[in-house]
SEGUGU-965249 format. One record per atom (N, C-alpha, C): residue number from 1; atom name; y, x, z. Coordinates in steps of 0.05 Angstrom, whole numbers, plus 5000, padded with zeros to 4 digits. Each point is the difference from the previous one (the first is absolute). Last residue first. Example, Ala and Ser with C-alpha at 12.3 -4.5 7.8 and 13.67 -1.06 7.14 Angstrom:
BEGIN
[site 2, N, [4955, 5257, 5142]],
[site 2, CA, [5024, 5016, 5001]],
[site 2, C, [5022, 4985, 5014]],
[site 1, N, [4885, 5006, 4999]],
[site 1, CA, [5024, 4982, 5000]],
[site 1, C, [5024, 5018, 5000]],
***
This chain:
BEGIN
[site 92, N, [1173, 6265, 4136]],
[site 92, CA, [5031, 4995, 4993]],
[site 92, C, [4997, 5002, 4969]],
[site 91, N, [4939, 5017, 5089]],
[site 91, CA, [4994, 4981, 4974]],
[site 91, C, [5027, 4996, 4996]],
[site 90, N, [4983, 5050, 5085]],
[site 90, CA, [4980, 5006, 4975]],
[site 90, C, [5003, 4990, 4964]],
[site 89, N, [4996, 4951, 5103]],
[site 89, CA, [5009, 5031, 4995]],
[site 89, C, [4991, 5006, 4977]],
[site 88, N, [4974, 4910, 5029]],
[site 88, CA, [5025, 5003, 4999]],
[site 88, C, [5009, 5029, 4992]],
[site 87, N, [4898, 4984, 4971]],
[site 87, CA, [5011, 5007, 5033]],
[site 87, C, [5034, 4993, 4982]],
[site 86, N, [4921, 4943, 4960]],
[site 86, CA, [5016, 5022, 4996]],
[site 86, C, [5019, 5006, 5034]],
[site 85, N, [4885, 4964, 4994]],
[site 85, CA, [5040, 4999, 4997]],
[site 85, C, [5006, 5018, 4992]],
[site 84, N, [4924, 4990, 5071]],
[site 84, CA, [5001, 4988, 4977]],
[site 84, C, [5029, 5003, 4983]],
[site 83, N, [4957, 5053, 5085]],
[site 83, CA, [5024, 4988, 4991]],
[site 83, C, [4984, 4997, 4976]],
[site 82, N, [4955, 5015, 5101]],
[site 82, CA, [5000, 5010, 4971]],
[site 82, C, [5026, 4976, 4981]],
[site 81, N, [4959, 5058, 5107]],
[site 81, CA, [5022, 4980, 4986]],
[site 81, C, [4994, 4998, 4969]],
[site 80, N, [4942, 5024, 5098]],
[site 80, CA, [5008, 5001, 4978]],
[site 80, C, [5027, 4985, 4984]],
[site 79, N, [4939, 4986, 5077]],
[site 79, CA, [5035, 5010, 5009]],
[site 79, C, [5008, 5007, 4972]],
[site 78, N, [4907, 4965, 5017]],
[site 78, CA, [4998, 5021, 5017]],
[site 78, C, [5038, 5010, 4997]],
[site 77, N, [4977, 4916, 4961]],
[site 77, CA, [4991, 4995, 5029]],
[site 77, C, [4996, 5039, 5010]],
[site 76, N, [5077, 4974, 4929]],
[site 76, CA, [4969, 4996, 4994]],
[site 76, C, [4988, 5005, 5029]],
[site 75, N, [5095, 4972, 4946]],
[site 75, CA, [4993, 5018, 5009]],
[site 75, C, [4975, 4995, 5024]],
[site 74, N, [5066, 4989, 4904]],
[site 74, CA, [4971, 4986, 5016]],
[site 74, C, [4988, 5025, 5025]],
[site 73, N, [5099, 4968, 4938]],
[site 73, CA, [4983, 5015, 5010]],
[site 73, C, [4974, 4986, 5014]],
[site 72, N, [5065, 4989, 4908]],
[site 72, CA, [4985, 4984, 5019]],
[site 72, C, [4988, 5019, 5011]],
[site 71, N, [5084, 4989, 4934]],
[site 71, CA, [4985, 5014, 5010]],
[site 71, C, [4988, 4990, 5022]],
[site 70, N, [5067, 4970, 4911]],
[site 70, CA, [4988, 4998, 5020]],
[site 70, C, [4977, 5020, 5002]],
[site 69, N, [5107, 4990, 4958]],
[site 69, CA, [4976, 5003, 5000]],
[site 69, C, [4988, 4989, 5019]],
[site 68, N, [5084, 5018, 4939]],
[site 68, CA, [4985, 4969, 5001]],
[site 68, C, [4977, 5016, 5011]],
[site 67, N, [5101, 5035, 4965]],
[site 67, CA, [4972, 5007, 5001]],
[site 67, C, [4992, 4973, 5022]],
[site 66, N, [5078, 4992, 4960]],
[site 66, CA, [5001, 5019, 4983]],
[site 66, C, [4965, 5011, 5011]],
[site 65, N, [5061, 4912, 4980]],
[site 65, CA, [4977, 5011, 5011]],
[site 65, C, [4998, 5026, 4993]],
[site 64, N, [5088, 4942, 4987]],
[site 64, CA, [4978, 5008, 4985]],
[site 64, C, [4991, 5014, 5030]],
[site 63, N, [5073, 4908, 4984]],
[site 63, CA, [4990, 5034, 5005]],
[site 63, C, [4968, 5011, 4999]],
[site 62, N, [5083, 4899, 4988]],
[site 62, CA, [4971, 5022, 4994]],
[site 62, C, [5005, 5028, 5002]],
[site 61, N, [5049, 4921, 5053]],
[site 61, CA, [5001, 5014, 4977]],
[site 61, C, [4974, 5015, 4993]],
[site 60, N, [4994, 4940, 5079]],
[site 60, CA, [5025, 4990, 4979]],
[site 60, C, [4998, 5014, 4976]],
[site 59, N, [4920, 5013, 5073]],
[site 59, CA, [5023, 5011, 4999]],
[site 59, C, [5011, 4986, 4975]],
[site 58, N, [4910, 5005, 5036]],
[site 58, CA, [5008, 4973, 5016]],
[site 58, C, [5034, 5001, 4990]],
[site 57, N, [4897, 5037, 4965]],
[site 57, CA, [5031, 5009, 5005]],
[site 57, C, [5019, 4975, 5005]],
[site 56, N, [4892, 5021, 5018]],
[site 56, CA, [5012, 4987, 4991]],
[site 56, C, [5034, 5003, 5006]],
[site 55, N, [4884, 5027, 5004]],
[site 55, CA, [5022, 5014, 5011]],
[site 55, C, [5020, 4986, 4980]],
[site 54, N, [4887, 4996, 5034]],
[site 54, CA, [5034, 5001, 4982]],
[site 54, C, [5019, 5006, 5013]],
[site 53, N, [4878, 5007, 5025]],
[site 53, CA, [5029, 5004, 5010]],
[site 53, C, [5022, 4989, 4980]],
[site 52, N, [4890, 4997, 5028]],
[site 52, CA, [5021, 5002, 4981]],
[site 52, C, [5028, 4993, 5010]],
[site 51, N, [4896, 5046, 5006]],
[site 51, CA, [5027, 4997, 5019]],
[site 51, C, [5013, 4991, 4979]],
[site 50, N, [4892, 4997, 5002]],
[site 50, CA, [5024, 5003, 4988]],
[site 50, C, [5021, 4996, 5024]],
[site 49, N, [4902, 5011, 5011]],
[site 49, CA, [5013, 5030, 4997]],
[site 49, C, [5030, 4989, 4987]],
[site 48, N, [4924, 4935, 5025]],
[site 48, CA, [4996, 5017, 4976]],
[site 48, C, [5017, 5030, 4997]],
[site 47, N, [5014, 4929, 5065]],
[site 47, CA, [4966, 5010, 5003]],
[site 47, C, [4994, 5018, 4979]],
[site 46, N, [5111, 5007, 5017]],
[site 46, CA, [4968, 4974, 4993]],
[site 46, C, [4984, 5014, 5004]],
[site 45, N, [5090, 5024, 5047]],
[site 45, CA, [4977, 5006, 4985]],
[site 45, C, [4986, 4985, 4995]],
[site 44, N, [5072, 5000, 5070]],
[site 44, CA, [5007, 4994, 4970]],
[site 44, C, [4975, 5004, 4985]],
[site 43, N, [5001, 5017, 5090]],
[site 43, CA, [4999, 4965, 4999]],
[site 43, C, [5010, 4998, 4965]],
[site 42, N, [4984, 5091, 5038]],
[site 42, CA, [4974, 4977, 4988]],
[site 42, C, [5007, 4981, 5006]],
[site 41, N, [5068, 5063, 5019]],
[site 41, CA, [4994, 4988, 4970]],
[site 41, C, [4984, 4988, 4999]],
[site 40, N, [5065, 5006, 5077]],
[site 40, CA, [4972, 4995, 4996]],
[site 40, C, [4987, 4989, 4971]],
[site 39, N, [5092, 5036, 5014]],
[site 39, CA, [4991, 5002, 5029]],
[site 39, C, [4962, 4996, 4998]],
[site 38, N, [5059, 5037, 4917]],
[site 38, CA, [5002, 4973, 5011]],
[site 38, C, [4980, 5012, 5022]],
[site 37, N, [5087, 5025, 4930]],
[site 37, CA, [4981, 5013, 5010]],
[site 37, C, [4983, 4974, 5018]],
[site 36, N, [5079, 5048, 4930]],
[site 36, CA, [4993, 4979, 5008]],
[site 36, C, [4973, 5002, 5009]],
[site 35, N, [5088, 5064, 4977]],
[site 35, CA, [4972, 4995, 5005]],
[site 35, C, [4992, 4977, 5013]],
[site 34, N, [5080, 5036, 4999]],
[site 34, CA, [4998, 4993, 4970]],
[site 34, C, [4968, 4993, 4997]],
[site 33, N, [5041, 5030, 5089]],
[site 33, CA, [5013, 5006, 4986]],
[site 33, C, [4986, 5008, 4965]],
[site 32, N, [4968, 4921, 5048]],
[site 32, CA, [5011, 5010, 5016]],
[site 32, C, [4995, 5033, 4992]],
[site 31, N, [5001, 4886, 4966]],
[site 31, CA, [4996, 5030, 4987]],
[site 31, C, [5009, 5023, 5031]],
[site 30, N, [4957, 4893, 4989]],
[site 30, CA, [5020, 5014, 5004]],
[site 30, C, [5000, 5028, 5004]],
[site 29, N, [4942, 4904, 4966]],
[site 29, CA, [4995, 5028, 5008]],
[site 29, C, [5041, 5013, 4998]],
[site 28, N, [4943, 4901, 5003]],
[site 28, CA, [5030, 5014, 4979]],
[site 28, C, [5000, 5021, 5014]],
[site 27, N, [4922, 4930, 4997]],
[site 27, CA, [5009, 5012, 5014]],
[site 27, C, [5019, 5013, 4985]],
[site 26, N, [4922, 4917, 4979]],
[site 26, CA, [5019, 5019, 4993]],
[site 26, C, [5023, 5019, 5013]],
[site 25, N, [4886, 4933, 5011]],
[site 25, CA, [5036, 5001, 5009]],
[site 25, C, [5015, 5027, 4978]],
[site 24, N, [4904, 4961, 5011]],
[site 24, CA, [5012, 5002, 4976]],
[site 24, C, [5031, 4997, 5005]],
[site 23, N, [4926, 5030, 5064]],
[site 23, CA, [5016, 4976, 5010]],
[site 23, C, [5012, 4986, 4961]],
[site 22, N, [4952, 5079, 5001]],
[site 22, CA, [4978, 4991, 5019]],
[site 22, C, [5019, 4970, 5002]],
[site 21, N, [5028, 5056, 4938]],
[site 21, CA, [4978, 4991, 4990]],
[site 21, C, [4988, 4986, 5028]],
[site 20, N, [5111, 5036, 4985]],
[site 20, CA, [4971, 4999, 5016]],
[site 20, C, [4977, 4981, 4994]],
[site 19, N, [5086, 5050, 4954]],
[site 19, CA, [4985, 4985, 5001]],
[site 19, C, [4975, 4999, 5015]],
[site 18, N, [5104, 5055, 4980]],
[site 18, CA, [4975, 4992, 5008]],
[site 18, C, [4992, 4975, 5002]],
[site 17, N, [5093, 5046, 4956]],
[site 17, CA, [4990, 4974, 5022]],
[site 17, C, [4978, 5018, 4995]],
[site 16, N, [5112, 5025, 4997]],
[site 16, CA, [4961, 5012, 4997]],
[site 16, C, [4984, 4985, 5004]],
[site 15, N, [5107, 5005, 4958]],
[site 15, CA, [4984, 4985, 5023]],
[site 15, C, [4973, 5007, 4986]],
[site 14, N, [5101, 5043, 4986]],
[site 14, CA, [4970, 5003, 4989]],
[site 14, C, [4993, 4986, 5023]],
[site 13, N, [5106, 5009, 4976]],
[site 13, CA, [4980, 4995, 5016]],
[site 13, C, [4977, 4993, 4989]],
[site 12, N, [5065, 5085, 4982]],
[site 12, CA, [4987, 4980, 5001]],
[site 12, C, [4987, 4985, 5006]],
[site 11, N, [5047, 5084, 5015]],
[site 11, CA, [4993, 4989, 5016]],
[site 11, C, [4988, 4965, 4988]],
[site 10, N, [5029, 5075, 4958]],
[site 10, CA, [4979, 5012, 5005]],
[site 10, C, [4988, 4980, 5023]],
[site 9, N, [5059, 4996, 4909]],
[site 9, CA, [5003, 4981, 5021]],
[site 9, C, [4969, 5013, 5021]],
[site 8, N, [5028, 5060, 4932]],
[site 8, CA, [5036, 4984, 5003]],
[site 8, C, [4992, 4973, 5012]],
[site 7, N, [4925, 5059, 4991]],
[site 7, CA, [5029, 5016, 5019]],
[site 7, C, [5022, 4985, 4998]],
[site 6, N, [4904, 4958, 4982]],
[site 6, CA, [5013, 5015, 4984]],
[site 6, C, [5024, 5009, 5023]],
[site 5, N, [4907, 4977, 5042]],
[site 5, CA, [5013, 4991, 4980]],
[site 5, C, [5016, 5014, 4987]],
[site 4, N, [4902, 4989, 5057]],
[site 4, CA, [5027, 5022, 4990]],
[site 4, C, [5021, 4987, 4984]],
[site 3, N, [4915, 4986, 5068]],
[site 3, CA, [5011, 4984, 4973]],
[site 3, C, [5021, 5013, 4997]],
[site 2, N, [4892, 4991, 5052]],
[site 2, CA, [5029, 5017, 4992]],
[site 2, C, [5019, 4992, 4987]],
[site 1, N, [4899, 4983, 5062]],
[site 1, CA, [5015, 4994, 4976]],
[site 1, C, [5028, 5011, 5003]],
***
C-alpha cells in the first residue's frame, strides 16, 4: 500500500492499519520509503482471500490525497512472483 499526499503537506500523518482474521487483532503498518509492507502476510488473509486494510488521517488541518493504492505480491511455490494492483510507478 501507498499514499501520496499533496506537496504543501507531503509529510502528513497517514496511519496504516491491518487486520488479522486469524487473532482479529489490528496492526499499524509503518511506511518504509512510502511503502508499506508486511513481514508475514498470511497472518492477514482470510480463508476466503480478503485483506483488509484502512488508512486514517491522524493530522489537525485537512489535506488532500493525492494517490491511494494497493498492490499484492504472490509469490508462488516454484519462485514466481505475480502482482495484483496498481504498481506505485506509473500512475500520476
Amino acid at each position: 500500500m501507498f499514499v501520496e499526499m499533496a506537496p504543501d503537506n507531503p509529510d502528513a500523518d497517514v496511519q496504516v492499519l491491518i487486520w488479522s482474521p486469524l487473532d482479529g487483532s489490528i496492526r499499524v503498518l509503518y511506511p518504509e520509503d512510502g511503502v508499506y509492507s508486511l513481514d508475514h502476510p498470511d497472518f492477514y488473509v482470510s480463508p476466503e482471500g480478503r485483506v483488509i486494510v484502512g488508512a486514517d488521517y491522524l493530522g489537525g488541518e485537512a489535506s488532500i490525497v493525492l494517490r491511494l493504492g494497493v498492490s499484492l505480491e504472490i509469490r508462488m511455490p516454484d519462485g514466481q512472483v505475480h502482482t495484483i494492483g496498481l504498481p506505485r510507478e506509473g500512475y500520476r
